[in-house]
C-alpha positions as CSV (number, residue, x, y, z in Angstrom):
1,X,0.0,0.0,0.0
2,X,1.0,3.3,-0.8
3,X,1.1,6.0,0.8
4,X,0.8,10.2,-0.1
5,X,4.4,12.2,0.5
6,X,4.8,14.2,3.1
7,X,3.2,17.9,3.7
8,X,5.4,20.0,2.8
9,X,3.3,22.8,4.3
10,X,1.9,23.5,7.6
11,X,-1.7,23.5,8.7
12,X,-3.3,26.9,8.4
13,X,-5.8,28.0,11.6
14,X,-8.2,29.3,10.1
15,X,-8.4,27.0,6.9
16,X,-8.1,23.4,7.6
17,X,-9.5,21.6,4.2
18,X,-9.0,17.7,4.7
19,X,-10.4,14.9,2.0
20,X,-10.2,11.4,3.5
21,X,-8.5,8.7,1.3
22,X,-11.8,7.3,0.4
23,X,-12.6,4.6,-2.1
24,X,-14.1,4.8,-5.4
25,X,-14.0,3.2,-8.8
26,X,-11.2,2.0,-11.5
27,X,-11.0,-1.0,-12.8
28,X,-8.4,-3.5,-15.8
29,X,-6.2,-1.8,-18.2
30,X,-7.6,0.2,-20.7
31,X,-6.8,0.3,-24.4
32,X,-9.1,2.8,-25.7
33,X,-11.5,6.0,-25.3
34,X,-14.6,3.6,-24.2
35,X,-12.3,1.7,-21.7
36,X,-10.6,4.0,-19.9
37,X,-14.4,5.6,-19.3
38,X,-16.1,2.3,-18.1
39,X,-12.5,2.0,-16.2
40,X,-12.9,4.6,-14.2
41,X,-16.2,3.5,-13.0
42,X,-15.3,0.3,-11.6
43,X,-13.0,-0.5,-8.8
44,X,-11.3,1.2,-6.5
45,X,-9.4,4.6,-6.4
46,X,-8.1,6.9,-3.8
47,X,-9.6,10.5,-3.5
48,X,-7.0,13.7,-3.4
49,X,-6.0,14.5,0.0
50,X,-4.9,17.8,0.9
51,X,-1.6,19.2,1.9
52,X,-3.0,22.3,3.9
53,X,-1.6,26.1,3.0
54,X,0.8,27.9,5.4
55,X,-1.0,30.0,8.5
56,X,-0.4,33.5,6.1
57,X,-1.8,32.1,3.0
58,X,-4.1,34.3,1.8
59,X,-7.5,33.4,1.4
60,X,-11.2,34.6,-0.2
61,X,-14.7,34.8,0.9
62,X,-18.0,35.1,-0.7
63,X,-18.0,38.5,1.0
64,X,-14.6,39.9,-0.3
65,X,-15.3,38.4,-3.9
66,X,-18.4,39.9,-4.1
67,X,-22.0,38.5,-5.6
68,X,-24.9,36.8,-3.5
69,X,-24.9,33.0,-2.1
70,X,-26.4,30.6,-3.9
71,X,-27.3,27.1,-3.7
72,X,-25.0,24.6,-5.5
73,X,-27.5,21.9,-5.8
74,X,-30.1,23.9,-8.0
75,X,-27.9,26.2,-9.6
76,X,-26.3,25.9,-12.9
77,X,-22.7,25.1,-12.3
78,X,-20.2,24.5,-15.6
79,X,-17.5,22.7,-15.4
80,X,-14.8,23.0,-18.9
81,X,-13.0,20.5,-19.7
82,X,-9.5,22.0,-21.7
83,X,-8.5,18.1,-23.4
84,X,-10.6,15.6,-25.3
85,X,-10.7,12.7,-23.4
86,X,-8.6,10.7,-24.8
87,X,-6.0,11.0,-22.3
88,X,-6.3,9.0,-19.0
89,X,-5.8,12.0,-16.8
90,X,-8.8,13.5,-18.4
91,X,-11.5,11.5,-18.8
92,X,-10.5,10.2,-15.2
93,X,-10.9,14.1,-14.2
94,X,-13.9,14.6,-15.9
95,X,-15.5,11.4,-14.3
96,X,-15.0,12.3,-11.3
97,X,-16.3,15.8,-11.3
98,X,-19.7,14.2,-12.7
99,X,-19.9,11.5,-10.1
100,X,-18.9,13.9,-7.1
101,X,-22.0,16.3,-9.1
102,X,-24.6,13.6,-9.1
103,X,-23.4,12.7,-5.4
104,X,-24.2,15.5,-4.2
105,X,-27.2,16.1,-5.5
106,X,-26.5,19.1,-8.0
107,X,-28.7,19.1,-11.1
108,X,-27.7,22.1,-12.8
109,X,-24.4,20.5,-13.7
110,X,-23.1,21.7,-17.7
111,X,-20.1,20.0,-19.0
112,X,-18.3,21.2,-22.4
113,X,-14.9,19.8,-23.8
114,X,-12.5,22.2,-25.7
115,X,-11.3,19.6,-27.9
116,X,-7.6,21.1,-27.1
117,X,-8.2,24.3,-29.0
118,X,-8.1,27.2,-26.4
119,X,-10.2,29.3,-28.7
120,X,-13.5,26.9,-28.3
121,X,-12.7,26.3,-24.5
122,X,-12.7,30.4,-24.5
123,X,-16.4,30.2,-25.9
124,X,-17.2,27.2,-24.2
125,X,-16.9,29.0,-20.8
126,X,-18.7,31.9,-22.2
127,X,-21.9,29.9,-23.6
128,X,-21.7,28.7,-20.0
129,X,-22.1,32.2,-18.6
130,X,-24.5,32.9,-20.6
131,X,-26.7,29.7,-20.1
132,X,-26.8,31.4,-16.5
133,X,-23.8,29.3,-14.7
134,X,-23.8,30.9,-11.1
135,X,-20.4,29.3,-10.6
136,X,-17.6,27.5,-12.6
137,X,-14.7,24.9,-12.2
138,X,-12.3,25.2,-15.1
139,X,-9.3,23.2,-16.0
140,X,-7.4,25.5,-17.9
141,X,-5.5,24.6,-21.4
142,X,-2.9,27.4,-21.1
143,X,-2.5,30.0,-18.2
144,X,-2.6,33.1,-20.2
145,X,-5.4,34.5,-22.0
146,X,-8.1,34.2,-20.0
147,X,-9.6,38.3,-20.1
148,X,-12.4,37.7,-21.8
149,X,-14.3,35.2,-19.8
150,X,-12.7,36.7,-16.2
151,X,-14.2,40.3,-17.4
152,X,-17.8,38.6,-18.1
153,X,-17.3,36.3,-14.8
154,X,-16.7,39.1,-13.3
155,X,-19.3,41.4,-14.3
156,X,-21.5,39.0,-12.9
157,X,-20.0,38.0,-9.9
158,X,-19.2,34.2,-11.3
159,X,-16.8,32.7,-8.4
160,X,-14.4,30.3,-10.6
161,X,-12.8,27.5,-9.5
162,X,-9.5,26.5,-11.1
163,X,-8.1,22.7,-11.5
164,X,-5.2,20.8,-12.7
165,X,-3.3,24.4,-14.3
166,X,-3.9,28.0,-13.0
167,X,-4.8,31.0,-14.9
168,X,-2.6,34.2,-14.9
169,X,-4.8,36.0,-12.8
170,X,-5.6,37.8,-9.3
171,X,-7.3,35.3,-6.6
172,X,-10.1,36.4,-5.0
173,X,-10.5,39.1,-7.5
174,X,-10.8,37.1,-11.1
175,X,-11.2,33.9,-9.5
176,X,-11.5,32.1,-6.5
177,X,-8.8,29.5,-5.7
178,X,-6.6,26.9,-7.8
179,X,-6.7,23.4,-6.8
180,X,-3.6,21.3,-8.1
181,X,-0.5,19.5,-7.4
182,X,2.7,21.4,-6.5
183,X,4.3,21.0,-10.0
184,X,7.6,22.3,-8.9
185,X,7.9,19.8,-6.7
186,X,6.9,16.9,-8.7
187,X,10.0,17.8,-10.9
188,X,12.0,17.8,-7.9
189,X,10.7,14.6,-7.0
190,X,11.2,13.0,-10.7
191,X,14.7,14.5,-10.8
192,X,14.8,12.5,-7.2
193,X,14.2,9.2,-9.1
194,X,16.1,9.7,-12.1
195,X,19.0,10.1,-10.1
196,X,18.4,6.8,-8.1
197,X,18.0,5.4,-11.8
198,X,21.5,6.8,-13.0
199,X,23.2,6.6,-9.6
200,X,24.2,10.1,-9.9
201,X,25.6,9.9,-13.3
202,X,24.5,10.1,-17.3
203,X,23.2,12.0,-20.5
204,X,19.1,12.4,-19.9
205,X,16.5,14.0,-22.6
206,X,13.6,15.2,-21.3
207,X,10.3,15.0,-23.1
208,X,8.5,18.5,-22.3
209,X,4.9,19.1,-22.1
210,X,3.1,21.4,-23.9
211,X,3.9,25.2,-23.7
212,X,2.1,28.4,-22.7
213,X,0.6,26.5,-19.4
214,X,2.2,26.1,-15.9
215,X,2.6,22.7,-15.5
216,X,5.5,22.5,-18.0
217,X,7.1,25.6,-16.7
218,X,7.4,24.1,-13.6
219,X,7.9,20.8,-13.8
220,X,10.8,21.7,-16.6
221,X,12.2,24.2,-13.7
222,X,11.6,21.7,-10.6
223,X,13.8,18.9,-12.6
224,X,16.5,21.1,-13.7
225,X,17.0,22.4,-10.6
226,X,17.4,19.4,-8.0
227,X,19.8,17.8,-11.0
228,X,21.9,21.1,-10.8
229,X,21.8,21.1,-7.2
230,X,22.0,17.0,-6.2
231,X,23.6,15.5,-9.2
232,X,26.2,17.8,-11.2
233,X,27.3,14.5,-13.1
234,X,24.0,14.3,-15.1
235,X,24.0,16.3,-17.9
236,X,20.6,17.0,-20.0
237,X,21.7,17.0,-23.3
238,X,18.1,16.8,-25.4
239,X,14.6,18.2,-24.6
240,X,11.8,18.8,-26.9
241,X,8.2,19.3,-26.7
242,X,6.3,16.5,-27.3
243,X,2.6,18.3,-26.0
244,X,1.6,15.7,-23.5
245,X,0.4,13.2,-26.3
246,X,1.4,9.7,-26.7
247,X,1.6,10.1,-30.7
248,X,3.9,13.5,-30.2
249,X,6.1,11.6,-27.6
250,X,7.3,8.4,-29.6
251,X,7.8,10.7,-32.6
252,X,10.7,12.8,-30.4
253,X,11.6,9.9,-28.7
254,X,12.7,8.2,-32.2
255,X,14.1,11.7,-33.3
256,X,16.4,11.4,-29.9
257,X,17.5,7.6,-30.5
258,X,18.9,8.8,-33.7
259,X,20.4,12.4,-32.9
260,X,21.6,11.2,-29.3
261,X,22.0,7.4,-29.1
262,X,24.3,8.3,-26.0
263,X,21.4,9.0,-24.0
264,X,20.8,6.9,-21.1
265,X,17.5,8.4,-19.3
266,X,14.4,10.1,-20.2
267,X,12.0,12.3,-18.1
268,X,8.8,12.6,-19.5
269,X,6.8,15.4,-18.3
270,X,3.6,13.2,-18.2
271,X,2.4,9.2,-18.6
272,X,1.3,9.5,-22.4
273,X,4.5,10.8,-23.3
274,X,6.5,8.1,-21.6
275,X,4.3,5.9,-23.5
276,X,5.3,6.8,-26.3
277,X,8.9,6.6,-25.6
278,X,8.1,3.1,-24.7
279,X,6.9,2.5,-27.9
280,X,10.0,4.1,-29.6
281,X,12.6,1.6,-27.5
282,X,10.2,-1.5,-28.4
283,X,10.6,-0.4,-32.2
284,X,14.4,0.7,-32.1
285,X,15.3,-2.8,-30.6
286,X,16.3,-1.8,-27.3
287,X,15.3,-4.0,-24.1
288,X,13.7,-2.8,-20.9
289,X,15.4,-0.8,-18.6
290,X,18.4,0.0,-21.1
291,X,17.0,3.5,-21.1
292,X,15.5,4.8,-17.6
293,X,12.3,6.3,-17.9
294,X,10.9,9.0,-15.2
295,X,7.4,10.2,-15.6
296,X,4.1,12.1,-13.9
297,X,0.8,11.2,-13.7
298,X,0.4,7.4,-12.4
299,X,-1.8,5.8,-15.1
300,X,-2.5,2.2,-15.3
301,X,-0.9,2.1,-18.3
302,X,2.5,3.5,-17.2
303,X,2.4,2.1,-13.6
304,X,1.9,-1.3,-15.5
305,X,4.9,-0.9,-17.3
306,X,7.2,-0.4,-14.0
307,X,6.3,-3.7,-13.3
308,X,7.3,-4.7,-17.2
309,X,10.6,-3.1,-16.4
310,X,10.5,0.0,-19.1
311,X,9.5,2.5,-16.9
312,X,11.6,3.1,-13.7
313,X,9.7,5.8,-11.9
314,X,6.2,7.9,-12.0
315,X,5.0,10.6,-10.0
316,X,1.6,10.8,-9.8
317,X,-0.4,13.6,-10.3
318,X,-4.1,12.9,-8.9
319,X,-7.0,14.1,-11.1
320,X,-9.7,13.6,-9.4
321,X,-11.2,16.6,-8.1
322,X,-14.4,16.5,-7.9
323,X,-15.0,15.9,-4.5
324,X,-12.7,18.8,-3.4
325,X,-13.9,21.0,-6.0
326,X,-17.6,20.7,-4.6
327,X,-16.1,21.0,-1.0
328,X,-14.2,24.2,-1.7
329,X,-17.5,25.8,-3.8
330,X,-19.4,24.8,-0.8
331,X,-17.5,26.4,1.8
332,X,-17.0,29.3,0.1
333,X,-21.1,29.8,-0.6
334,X,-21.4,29.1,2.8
335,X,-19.4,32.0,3.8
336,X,-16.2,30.3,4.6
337,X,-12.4,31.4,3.9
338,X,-11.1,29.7,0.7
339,X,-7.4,29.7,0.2
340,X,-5.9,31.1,-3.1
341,X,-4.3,27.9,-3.7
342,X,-5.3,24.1,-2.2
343,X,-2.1,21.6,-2.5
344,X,-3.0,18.0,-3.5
345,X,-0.4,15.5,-2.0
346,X,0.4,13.2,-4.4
347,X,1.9,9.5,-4.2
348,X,4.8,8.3,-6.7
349,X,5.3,4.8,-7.9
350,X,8.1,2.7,-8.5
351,X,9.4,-1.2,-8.4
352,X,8.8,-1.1,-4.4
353,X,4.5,-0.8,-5.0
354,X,4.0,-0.8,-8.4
355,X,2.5,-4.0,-8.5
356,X,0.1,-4.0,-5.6
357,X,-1.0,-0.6,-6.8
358,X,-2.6,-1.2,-10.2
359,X,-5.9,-1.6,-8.7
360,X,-5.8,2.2,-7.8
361,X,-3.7,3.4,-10.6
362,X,-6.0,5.5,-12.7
């Protein structure tokens, strides 16, 4: 059994938020759309649990944002989806904010999908003002670029709730709180692994994510960092994007096997990437484990292939927020203090548990 890393922050007074580890669905391996969906409504999976902010966070009421309380359960609330739901992360996201919806009660729940084009998520979220949304949870394709739907959430006093990737904006003022993982530190944590992998020395490429959105920044910076600063003797000699997809990530991955056979490790910024890298090895005739693999996320897919051997290490990036998203919109109608920012804790994976954690991979 696993268990989540340790806080790094302290509990906060006057904002404790705590999600216990309870148990819902996932269930076999998935090998397309239609079974990763039925997969994650079967079985068993772990809820996000909460690393408290520090006693000065800031934090936001319904007061101090401004607007009137409603209630969740009969209200429209919208929920935008930024990825179609191809990717495990997603559809497992999007699942859960339905169930933890339906849980709950609320009826008025309005789901759209921006297909990974910004410009439809953009007039997704505004259709969804205008259908009358009294509040919305949004996981963000990029960070920047957000003015037009902040101004018109704004006007009307529409608290919004972001998940998975923040927007460039003012808390409290254009939106409420974020709700993610510490992506710095997952980097950290990766870079952690990969130096276990190469016992301090090596040539690593690192698949990035795709740009214009936080997640890469910082899990590009976290990595970089902890190598510079723990293990001078690994040098990262390759990195291109390969935009979180599967496809995108064998394609570099061959690219790099031919420009920089010397490479011994790669650090895939998420699963489908490392996937894809996978795929690359099989087809270029290496063996497992001749080429370390470190990744986020914590799919089935990739957790199944630490126990296969070509995958050394993943850091998991939980994605099911529905319960804590209802929580945090729930306290906050209610009149409560919301922090600008709720940290997830989040569990990694490796040869130790891989096996015995399948069942609650996602």
């Amino acid at each position: 059994m696993t268990v989540p890393a340790t806080s790094r922050r302290t509990s906060s007074p006057a904002w404790v938020l705590t999600v216990a580890l309870t148990l819902v669905t996932a269930a076999g391996c998935a090998k397309s759309e239609k079974d990763q969906a039925a997969g994650a409504q079967s079985g068993q999976q772990p809820q996000q649990v909460v690393q408290t902010p520090s006693g000065n966070a800031p934090s936001c009421t319904i007061g101090k944002f401004g607007g009137a309380k409603f209630d969740p359960k009969t209200s429209v609330v919208g929920f935008s989806q930024s990825e179609k739901e191809a990717n495990p992360f997603r559809i497992a996201e999007t699942q859960s904010i339905k169930a933890e919806a339906k849980q709950q009660g609320i009826t008025g729940l309005r789901t759209t999908n921006g297909q990974s084009q910004f410009s439809k998520q953009i007039s997704d979220v505004q259709q969804l003002i205008a259908q009358g949304a009294k509040a919305l949870v949004i996981a963000p394709l990029n960070s920047d670029g957000w003015e037009p739907v902040l101004q018109q959430a704004s006007a009307k006093h529409i608290p919004i709730i972001t998940v998975d990737r923040k927007i460039n904006a003012t808390a409290c003022k254009d939106y409420v709180t974020f709700i993610g993982s510490d992506f710095y530190q997952q980097g950290k944590r990766a870079a952690d692994q990969m130096i276990k992998a190469l016992n301090g020395k090596g040539k690593v490429a690192i698949l990035l994510g795709s740009s214009g959105n936080n997640v890469t920044t910082d899990r590009t910076n976290g990595f970089k960092d902890e190598i510079a600063k723990q293990a001078p003797g690994i040098q990262i000699t390759f990195q291109q994007t390969g935009d979180f997809a599967r496809e995108k990530g064998q394609q570099v991955t061959e690219q790099m096997i031919q420009s920089h056979p010397d490479v011994g490790a790669i650090y895939a910024e998420n699963d489908e990437m490392a996937l894809g890298a996978v795929t690359a090895l099989k087809g270029a005739g290496k063996k497992a484990g001749d080429i370390k693999i470190v990744s986020v996320d914590g799919t089935r897919n990739a957790v199944a292939q630490i126990v296969s051997g070509w995958i050394y290490a993943v850091v998991e990036s939980n994605p099911r927020f529905g319960p804590l998203a209802f929580q945090t919109l729930s306290k906050f109608e209610s009149g409560e203090p919301i922090p600008d920012k709720v940290i997830i804790s989040d569990r990694e994976y490796d040869s130790s548990n891989a096996k015995q954690s399948l069942a609650t991979a996602y």
